[in-house]
Backbone as JSON, one array per atom type, in Angstrom:
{
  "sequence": "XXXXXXXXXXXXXXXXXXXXXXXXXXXXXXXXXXXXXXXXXXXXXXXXXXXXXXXXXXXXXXXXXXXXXXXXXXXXXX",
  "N": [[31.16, 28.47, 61.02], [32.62, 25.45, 61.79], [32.06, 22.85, 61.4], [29.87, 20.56, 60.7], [26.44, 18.64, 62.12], [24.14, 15.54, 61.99], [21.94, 16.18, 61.69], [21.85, 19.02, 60.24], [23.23, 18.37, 57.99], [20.97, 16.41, 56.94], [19.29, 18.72, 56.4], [20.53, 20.06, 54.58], [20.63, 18.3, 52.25], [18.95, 18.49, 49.69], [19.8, 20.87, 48.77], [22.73, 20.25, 48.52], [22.65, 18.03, 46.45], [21.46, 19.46, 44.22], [23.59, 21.41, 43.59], [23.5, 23.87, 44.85], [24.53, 24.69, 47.39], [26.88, 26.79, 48.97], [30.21, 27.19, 48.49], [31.91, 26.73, 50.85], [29.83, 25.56, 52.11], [29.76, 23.23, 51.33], [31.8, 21.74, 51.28], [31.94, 21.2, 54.08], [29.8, 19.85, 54.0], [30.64, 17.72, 52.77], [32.94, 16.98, 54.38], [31.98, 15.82, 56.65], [30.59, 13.87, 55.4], [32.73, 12.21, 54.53], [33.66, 11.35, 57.31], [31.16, 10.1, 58.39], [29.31, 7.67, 58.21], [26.3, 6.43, 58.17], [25.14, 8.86, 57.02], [26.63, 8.92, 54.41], [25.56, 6.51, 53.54], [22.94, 7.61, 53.76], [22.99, 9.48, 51.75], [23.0, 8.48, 49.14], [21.38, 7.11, 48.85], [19.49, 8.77, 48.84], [20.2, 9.73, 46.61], [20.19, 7.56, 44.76], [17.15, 7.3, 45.1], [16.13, 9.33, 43.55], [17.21, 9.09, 40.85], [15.73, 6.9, 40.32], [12.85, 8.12, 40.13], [13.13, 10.26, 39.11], [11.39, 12.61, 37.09], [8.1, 12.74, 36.93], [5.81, 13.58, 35.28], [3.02, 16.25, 35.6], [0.73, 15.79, 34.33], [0.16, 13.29, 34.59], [-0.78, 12.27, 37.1], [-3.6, 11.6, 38.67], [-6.12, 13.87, 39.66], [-6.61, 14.23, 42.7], [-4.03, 13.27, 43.85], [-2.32, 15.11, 43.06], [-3.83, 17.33, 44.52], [-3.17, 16.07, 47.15], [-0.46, 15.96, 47.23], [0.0, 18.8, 46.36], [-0.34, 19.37, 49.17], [0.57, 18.52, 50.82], [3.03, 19.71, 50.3], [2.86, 22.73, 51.1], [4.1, 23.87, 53.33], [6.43, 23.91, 53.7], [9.63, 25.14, 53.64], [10.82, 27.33, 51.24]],
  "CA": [[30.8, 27.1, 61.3], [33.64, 24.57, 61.65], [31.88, 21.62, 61.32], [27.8, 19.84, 60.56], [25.53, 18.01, 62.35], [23.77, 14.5, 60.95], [20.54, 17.15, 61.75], [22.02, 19.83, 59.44], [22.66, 17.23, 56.67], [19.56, 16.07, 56.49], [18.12, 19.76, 55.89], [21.23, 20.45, 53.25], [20.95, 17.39, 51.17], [18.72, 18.5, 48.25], [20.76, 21.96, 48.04], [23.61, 19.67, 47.69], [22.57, 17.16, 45.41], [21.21, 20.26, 43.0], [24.8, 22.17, 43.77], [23.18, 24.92, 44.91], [24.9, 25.08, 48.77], [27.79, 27.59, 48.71], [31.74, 26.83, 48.21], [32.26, 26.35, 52.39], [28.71, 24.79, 52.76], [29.91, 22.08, 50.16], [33.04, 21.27, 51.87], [31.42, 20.85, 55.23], [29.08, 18.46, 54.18], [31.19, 16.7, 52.13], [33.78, 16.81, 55.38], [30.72, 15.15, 57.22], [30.58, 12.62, 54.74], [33.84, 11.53, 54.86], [33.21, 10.7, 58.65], [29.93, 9.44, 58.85], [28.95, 6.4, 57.13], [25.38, 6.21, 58.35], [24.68, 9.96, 56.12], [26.81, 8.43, 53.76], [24.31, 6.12, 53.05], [21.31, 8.09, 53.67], [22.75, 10.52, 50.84], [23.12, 7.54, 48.47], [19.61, 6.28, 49.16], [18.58, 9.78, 48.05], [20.92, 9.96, 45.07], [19.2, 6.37, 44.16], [15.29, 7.39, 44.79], [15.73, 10.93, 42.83], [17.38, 8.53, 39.77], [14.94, 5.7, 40.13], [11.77, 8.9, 40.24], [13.39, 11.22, 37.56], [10.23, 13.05, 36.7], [6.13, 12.5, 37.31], [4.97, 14.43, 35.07], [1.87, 16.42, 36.35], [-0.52, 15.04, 33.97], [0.12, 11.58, 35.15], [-1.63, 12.25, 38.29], [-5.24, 12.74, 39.87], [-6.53, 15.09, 40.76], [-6.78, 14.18, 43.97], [-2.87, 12.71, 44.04], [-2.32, 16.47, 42.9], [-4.0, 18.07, 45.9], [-2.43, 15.72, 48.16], [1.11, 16.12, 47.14], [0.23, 20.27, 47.29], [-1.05, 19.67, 50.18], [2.08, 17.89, 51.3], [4.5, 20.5, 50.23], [2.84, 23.6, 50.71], [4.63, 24.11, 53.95], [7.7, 23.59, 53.48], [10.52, 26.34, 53.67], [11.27, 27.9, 50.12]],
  "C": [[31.98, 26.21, 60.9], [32.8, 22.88, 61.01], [29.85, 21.49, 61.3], [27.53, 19.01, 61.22], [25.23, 17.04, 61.2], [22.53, 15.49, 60.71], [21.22, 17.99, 60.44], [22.6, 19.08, 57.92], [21.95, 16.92, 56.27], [19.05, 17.45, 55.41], [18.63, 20.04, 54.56], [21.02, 19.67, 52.02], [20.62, 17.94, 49.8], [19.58, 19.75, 47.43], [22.38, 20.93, 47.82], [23.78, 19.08, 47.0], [22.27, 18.42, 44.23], [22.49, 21.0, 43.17], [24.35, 23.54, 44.05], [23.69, 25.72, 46.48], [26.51, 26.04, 48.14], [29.25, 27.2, 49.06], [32.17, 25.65, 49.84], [31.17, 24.97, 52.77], [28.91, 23.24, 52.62], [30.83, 21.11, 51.09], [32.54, 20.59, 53.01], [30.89, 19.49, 54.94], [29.38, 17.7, 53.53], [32.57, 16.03, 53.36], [32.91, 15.5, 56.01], [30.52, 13.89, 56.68], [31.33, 11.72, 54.65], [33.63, 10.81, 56.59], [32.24, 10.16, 59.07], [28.93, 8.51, 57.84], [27.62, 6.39, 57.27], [24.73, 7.57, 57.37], [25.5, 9.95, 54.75], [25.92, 7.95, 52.89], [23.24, 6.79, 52.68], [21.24, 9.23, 51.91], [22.87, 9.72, 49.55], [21.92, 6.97, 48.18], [18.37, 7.63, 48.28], [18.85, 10.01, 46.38], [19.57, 8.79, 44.1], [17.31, 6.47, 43.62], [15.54, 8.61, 43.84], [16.17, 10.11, 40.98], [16.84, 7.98, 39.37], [13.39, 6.61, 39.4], [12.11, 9.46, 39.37], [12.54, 12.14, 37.88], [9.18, 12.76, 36.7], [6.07, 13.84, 36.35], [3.42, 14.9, 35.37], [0.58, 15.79, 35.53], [-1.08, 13.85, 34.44], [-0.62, 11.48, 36.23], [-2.6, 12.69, 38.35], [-4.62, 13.64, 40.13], [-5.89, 15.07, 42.01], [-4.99, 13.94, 44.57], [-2.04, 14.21, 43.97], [-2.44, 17.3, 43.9], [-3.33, 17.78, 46.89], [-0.65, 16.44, 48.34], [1.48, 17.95, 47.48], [-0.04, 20.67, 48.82], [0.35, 19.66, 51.81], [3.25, 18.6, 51.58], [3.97, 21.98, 50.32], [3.85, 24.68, 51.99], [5.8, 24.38, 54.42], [8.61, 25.3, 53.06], [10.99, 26.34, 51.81], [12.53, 28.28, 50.15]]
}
């Protein structure tokens, strides 16, 4: 792969914000970044909400806010 998509950014972000994308993967989407101001932002916006959110701890929530949120993520690619 020479080069990323704004699509394949999107999916990478949280492995790159936790550093968990691999040496090449990194580069790419940091290449990507350099050129594209609009995923620029968007990865800035994420940096911001994940700093602003921190932590929920699970007690803090219903029940019901509980089910939802598993309900929310149970689909989701691992």
């Amino acid at each position: 792969m020479s080069h990323i998509s704004c699509q394949q950014l999107v999916e990478l972000v949280t492995s790159y914000l936790d550093g968990s994308l691999d040496p090449e993967s990194t580069q790419l989407f940091e290449e990507h970044l350099a050129v594209c101001p609009g995923c620029e932002t968007y990865v800035e916006q994420f940096r911001v909400t994940i700093a602003r959110l921190g932590e929920v701890p699970v007690g803090s929530l219903s029940d019901d806010a509980q089910r939802r949120l598993l309900e929310a993520f149970r689909d989701l690619p691992r």
